[in-house]
N, C-alpha and C positions, 0 to 999 in steps of 0.2 A: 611677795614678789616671786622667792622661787616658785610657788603652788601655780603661778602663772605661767611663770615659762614651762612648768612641770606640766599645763593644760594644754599650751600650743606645741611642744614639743610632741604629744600623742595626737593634734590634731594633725600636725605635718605629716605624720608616719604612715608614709604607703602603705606599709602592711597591715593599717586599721580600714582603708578603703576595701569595701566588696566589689567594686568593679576595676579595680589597680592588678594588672599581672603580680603584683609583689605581696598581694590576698593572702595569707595562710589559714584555710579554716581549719576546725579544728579537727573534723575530719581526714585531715591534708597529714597521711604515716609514711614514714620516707620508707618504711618496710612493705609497703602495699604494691602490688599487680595489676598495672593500668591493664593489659590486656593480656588475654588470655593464649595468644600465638606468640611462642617464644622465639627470638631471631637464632640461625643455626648458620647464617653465612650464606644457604640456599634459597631463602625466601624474603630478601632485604625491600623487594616492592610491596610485596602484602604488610608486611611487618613494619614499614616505614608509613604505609595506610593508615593501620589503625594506631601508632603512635599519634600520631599528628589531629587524628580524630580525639583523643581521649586529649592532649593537651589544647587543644582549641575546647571542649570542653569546661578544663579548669582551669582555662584562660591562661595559660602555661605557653602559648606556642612561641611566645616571641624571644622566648630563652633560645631555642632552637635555632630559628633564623637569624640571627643574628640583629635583630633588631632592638634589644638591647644591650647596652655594655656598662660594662663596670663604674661605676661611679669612683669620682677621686678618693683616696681614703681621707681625703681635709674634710670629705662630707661622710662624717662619720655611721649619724641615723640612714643616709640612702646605702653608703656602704655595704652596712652589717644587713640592710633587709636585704641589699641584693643578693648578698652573700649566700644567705638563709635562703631564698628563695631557689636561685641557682643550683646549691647542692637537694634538694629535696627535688626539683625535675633531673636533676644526675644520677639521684639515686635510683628514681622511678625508671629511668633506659637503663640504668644499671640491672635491674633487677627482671626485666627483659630480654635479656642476651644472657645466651649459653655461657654455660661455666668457663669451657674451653677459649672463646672470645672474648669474655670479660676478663677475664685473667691479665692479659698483656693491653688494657685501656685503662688501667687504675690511676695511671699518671696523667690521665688525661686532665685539666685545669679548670675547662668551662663544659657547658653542653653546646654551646655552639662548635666547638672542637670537636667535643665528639660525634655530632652530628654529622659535619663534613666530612670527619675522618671514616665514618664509616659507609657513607654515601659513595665517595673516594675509590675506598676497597670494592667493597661490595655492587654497587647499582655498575651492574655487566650493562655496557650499552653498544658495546662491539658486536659485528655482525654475524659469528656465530651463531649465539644466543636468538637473532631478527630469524637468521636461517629456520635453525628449529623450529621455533615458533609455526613460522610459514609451511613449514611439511606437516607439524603435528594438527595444523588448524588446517590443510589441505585432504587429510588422511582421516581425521577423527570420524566419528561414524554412531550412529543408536545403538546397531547390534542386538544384543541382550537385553541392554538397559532399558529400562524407564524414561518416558520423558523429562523426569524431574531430575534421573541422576543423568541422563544424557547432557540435559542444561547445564546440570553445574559444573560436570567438566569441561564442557566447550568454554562454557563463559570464563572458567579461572584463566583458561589459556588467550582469551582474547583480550580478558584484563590486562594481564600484561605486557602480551602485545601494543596493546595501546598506549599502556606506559612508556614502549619505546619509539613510538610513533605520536610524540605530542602534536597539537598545532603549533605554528608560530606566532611569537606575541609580536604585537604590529609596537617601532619603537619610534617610529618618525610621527605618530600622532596623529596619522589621516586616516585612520582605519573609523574614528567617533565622527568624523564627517560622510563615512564611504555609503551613500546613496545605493551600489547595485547589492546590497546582502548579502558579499563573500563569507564571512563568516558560516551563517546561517546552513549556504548552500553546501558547502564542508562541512557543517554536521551533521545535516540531511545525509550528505553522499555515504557520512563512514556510519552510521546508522542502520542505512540500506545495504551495506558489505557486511554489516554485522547479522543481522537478517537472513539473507543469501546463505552465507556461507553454513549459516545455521541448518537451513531446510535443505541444502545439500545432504548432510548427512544424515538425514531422517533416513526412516525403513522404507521400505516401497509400500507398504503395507498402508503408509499414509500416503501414498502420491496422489490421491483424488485431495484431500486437503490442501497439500503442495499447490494444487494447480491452483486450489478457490485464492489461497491466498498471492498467489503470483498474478493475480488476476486486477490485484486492487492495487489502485492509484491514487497518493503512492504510497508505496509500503507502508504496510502498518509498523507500529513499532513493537518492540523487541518483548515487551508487556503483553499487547494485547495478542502476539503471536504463539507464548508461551499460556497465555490463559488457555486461548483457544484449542493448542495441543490437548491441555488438560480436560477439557469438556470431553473433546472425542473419547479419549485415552480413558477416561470413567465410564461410556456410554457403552465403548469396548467391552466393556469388564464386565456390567451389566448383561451382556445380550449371550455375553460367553459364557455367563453366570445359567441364566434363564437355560439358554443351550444343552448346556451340561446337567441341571439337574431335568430336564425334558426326557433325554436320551438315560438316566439312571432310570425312569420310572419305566420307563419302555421297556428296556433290561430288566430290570423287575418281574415285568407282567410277563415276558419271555421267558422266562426261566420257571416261572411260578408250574407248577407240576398241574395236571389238566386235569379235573374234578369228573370223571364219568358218575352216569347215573347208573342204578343198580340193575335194571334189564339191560343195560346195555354189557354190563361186567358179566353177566350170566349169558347174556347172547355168545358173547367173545369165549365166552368158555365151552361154549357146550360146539359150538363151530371148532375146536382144537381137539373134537373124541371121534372116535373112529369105533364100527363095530367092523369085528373080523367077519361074525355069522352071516351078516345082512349084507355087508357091505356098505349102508350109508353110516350119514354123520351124525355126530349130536348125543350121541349115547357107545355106551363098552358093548363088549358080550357080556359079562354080566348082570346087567340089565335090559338083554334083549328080550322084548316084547316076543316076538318071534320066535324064539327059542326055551322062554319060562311063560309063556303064557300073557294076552292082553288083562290089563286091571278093570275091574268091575266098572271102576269111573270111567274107562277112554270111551270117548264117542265120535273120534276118527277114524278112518279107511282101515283095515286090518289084512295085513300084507296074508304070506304063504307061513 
């Protein structure tokens, strides 16, 4: 009889189900590093990102949201799993936050608390914060950069921006009946400002691009606009490539010192003598024919 209830006792236990949040595998080290971006109080959007990514993962989220809660302690076996379960996602945000901010959360009880508590503090949704945002994402620019690092700054800033700019969640229920595609047409419109604002700050250097793609209806998206950068921006490099080693070779053969042939080295030389006796070129006085005498060999004119 106990070996029975000893059997249904482990079949009941949340924490033997692999798809039950209350899961522990074995895997599952309350010393471990969901992610790699530690929170410092400055970056509570990005860092509330990928927390929430890595516990929807290991099915972990609903600690978080508060969707679920503690069990009575009369139910002992849910109790302890939740227990068990609770402080090992505690530990994991624990072990994500700066030394300096963990310090003064220790007392915290659940991770739903801490959750909120640090949402609370931290998620700046006053309009300072919208301000910036709107001058650094009015001002941002290519410059120097790369397409690729141009991108990722623009977009970290519009990330967040968008985080403080959510849609709104329809509560009265007619939004699953609504016929004209508001929604849709809102994510079209802030897709196209995403876009826009983008190729604003490109170089002039691309503005024939600029135009092809301002050209299409309707905008492309935010992918096919960055791939396409990319093609140019290689084919650049390529022709700058070709360019450059064209003009070394050039430079090369310019500079290469100029090979005369041997009567001509001897013409240039004998054109640079001078006879005092005779007066012409080509020969000294002392080898004046004129003055010592013509050689047996000559069979030209024979002066005075």
């Amino acid at each position: 009889m106990d070996s029975v209830n000893s059997t249904n006792s482990i079949v009941l236990n949340p924490s033997d189900d692999s798809s039950s949040p209350y899961y522990l595998h074995p895997s599952d080290n309350h010393g471990a590093l969901l992610v790699l971006e530690i929170f410092n109080g400055d970056n509570y959007v990005a860092w509330s990102c990928l927390i929430t990514i890595a516990l929807t993962v290991k099915n972990k989220v609903a600690f978080i949201d508060g969707s679920i809660t503690s069990p009575s302690t009369s139910q002992l076996v849910s109790h302890i799993t939740w227990l068990r379960a609770t402080n090992l996602v505690l530990s994991w945000l624990m072990n994500s936050i700066s030394k300096d901010i963990r310090n003064n959360l220790l007392y915290v009880v659940s991770t739903a608390d801490l959750w909120n508590e640090l949402k609370t503090r931290y998620l700046r949704s006053d309009g300072p914060r919208v301000f910036h945002l709107e001058i650094s994402l009015s001002y941002i620019n290519q410059g120097s950069l790369s397409v690729t690092e141009y991108f990722n700054a623009f977009k970290t800033l519009w990330d967040e921006y968008v985080s403080y700019r959510p849609f709104s969640i329809c509560t009265c229920g007619n939004m699953s009946t609504c016929t004209c595609d508001l929604f849709n047409f809102l994510l079209l419109r802030q897709q196209s400002d995403y876009v826009l604002k983008f190729l604003v700050g490109l170089n002039d250097s691309y503005a024939s691009v600029r135009s092809q793609l301002l050209l299409v209806v309707p905008l492309p998206s935010m992918a096919k606009v960055f791939s396409f950068l990319l093609q140019e921006e290689s084919q650049r490099q390529l022709r700058n490539s070709a360019c450059n080693e064209t003009h070394a070779l050039m430079a090369k053969q310019f500079n290469q010192p100029t090979i005369q042939p041997k009567f001509l080295k001897d013409k240039l030389k004998k054109s640079s003598l001078h006879c005092t006796y005779c007066g012409y070129n080509g020969h000294r006085v002392d080898r004046c024919f004129q003055l010592h005498g013509y050689s047996p060999r000559w069979i030209g004119s024979k002066g005075k």
